[in-house]
N, C-alpha and C positions, 0 to 999 in steps of 0.2 A: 504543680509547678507552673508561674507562669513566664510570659516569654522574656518578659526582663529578668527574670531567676536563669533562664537558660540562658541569657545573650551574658551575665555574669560567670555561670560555669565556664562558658568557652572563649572569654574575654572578648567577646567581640560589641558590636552595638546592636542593640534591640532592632533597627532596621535595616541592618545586617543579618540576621538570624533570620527576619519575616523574609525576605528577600529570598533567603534560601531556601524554605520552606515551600515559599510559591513560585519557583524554578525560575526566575528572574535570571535574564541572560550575563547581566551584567556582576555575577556570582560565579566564581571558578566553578567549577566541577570538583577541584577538591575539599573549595569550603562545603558545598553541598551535601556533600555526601561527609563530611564531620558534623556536621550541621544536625542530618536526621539522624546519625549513628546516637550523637549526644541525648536526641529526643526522646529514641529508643533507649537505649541506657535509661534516663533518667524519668520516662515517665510522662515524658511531654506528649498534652495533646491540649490542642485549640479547643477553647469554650466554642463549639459550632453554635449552641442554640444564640447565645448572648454575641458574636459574633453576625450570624444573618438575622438579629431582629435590630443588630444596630445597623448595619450594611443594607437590606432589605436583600441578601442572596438566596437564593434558594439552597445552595450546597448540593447540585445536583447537575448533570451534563444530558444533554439527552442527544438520541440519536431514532431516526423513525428506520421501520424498518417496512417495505412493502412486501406484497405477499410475494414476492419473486425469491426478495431474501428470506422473509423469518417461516418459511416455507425448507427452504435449504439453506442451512446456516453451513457451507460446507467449510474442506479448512480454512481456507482464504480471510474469512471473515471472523472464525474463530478465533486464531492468530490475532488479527490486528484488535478483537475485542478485550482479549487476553494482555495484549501488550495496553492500552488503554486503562481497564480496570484496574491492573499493578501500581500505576502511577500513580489513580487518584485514590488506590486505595491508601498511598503513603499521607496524601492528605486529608484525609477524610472525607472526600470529594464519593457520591455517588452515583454510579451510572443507571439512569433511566432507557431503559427498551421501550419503543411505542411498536410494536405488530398495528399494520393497518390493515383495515379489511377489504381495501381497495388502492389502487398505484395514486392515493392524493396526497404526497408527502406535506402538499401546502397548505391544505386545510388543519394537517394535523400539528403545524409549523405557529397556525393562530391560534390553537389552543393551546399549545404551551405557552406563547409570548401570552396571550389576557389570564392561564390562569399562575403565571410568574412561577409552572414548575421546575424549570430550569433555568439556569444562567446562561448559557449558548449551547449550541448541537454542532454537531462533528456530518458533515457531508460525506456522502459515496459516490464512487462511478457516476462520476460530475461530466456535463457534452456540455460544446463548446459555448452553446449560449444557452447555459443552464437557467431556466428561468427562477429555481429556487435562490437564488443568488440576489437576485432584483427583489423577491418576497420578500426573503427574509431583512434585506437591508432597510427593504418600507416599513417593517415589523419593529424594527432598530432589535433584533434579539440578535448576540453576537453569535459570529458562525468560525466556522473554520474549514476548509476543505480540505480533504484527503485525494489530492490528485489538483488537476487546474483545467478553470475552463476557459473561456477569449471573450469574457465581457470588459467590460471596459470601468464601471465598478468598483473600487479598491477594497482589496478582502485581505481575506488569511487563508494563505493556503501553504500544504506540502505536498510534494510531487518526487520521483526519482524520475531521470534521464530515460526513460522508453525510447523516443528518438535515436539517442549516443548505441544505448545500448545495442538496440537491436541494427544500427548501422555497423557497430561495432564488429557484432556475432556474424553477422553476413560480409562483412571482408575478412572474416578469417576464415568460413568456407570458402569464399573464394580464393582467399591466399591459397588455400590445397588444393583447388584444383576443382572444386565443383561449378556448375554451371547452373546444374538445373535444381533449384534449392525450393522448397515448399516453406511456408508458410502457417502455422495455425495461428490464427490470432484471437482475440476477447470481440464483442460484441462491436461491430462498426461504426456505432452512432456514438461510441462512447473515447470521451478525450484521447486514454492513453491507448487505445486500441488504434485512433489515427493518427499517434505520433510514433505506433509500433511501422504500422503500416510504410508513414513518411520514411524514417530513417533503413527499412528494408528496400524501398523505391529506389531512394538515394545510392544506395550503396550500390544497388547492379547497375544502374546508370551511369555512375561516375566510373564502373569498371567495364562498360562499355555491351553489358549483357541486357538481352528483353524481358519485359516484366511478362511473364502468363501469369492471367488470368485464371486460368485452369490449378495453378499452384497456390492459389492461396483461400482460405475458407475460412470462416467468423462464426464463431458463437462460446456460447459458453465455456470456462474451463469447468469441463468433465472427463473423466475418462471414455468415456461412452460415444462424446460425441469426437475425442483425440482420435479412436479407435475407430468410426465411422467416417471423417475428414479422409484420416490418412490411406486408407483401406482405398475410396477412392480414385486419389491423388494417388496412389501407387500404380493402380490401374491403367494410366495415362503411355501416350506412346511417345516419344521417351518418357522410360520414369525418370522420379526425380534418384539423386544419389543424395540427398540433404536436407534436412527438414529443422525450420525452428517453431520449438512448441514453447506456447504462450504460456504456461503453466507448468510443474510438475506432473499436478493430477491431467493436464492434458498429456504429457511426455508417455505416464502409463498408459494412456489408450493408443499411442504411434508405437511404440513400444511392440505391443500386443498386433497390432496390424501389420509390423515388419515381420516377426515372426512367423504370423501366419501365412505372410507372402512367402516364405520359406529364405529370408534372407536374416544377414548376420548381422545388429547393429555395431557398429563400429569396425566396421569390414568392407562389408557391401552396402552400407546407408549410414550416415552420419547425420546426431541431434544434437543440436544446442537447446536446452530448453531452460525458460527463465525461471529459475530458483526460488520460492519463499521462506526458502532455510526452514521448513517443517521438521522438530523436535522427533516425529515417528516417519519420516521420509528424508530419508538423509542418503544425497546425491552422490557421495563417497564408497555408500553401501551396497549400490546398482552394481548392477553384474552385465554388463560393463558399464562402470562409475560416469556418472551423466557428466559432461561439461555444461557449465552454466551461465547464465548471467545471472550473476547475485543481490538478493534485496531481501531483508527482513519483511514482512507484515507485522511483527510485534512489535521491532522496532520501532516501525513508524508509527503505530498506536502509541506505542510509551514518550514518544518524543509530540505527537499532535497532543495527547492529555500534557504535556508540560508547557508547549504551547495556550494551550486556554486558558491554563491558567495563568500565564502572564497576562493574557487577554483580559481575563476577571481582577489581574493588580493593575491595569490601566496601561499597558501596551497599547497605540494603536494597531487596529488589527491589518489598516494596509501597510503597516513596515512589516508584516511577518509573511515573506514568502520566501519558502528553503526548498530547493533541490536539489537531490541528491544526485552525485555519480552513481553508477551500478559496475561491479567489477566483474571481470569476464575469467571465469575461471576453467581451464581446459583441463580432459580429465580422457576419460580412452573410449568413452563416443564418439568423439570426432578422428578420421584419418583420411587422411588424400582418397578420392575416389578410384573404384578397381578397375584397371585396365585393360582397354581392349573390347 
């Protein structure tokens, strides 16, 4: 079938149908999704080969991974690859891994642009004056960023509210009454770990409380290092009554450090920890059910591949920048601190 056979099934126009295909914003979400339902029904799939020898596309997205990640692919990154590959697997779009064998994402950024195996790459754990950013735009190879950094620039990026949020999550411990509130955060140098940072500052300042120092610690989300942070920071004289963990997999290592301080979370310590909605971690199922701040990783994988490829039908790429809210959803980890 081709695409003027489909765009006659579903009465619509031929560039109307392509439109839907390549996630084109200006296509409802309900034509869309009739659109590929039809495709599927009847059989439809894009001449890729006759297609990128007319276009000159590669039909391919790449993303470099350094040895930090493709080293530890933990869920985080599973997730948002997950939610990526779904998307462009509707289009026949596919995704390229590059493992490097050293942290040069920009060397590895000219080899794809001269040998034209991709059509753009998808950015990570982007800081504030990302130099890949300036590369890649010398490179002219289209990019898209997963997170934002403070160049000046004009790109393609998606981001959620890190700031909002985590100012958010810290005036609702403070609403109940805590004071002294800990902190785990992501990696310091990296954008949304200093706009976690910002919006936690914010929040006890504006409610008139001191920031220590001693309560807040950056590194990695693992359970290892949740569990070593917090272990810490419990030790401290006051302890704290409140902790927000950067992660899930960080919440299980504070988790495990409350406990073994012999206290009860959501009794005698309260966590907000920020949510990646994990399909085998599910915040509902914790004993006692973790309150959150909420944000997909596949999500936003399956919405940046929809992104590129409007990128690849001739979007510019500096009108694409979307950030999301993050919803705070409370659950029976948090409770007013115990008295006395």
């Amino acid at each position: 079938m081709k695409l003027k056979d489909l765009a006659q099934q579903l009465g619509l126009s031929p560039t109307t149908v392509s439109r839907a295909l390549n996630g084109f914003p200006e296509v409802s979400e309900s034509t869309r999704q009739r659109v590929m339902a039809a495709a599927e029904q009847f059989g439809y799939r894009a001449n890729d080969s006759a297609r990128r020898l007319a276009t000159g596309e590669a039909g391919a997205i790449g993303i470099a991974l350094p040895p930090r990640q493709s080293l530890h692919l933990g869920p985080h990154m599973s997730e948002f690859l997950s939610g990526i590959a779904e998307r462009l697997a509707e289009r026949g779009i596919d995704l390229l891994l590059a493992p490097l064998d050293v942290d040069d994402e920009i060397s590895a950024y000219r080899r794809m642009a001269s040998s034209r195996r991709v059509d753009a790459v998808i950015l990570s754990a982007p800081k504030p004056n990302d130099p890949r950013i300036k590369a890649l735009t010398d490179l002219e190879l289209p990019f898209i960023v997963h997170g934002r950094a403070e160049v000046a620039i004009p790109h393609a990026w998606l981001d959620i509210d890190n700031e909002g949020a985590i100012r958010r999550a810290t005036n609702h411990l403070i609403d109940l009454g805590h004071t002294r509130i800990a902190m785990i955060n992501g990696p310091e140098d990296q954008t949304f770990a200093i706009h976690r940072d910002r919006g936690y500052r914010a929040a006890l300042r504006e409610r008139g409380l001191l920031v220590d120092p001693d309560l807040i610690a950056s590194g990695t989300f693992t359970d290892e290092n949740g569990f070593r942070f917090a272990q810490a920071i419990l030790e401290r004289s006051p302890a704290p009554t409140a902790f927000l963990a950067g992660s899930m997999m960080t919440a299980l290592g504070v988790f495990r450090a409350i406990r073994s301080a012999g206290l009860q979370l959501g009794r005698e310590v309260s966590m907000i920890a920020h949510d990646d909605v994990f399909a085998y971690l599910n915040a509902d199922n914790m004993v006692p059910s973790m309150s959150t701040t909420r944000s997909s990783m596949r999500a936003a994988g399956a919405r940046i591949a929809e992104l590129v490829m409007q990128m690849r039908a001739g979007k510019p790429a500096g009108s694409i920048n979307e950030l999301w809210p993050v919803e705070l959803v409370l659950r029976e980890s948090t409770a007013p601190p115990p008295q006395g």
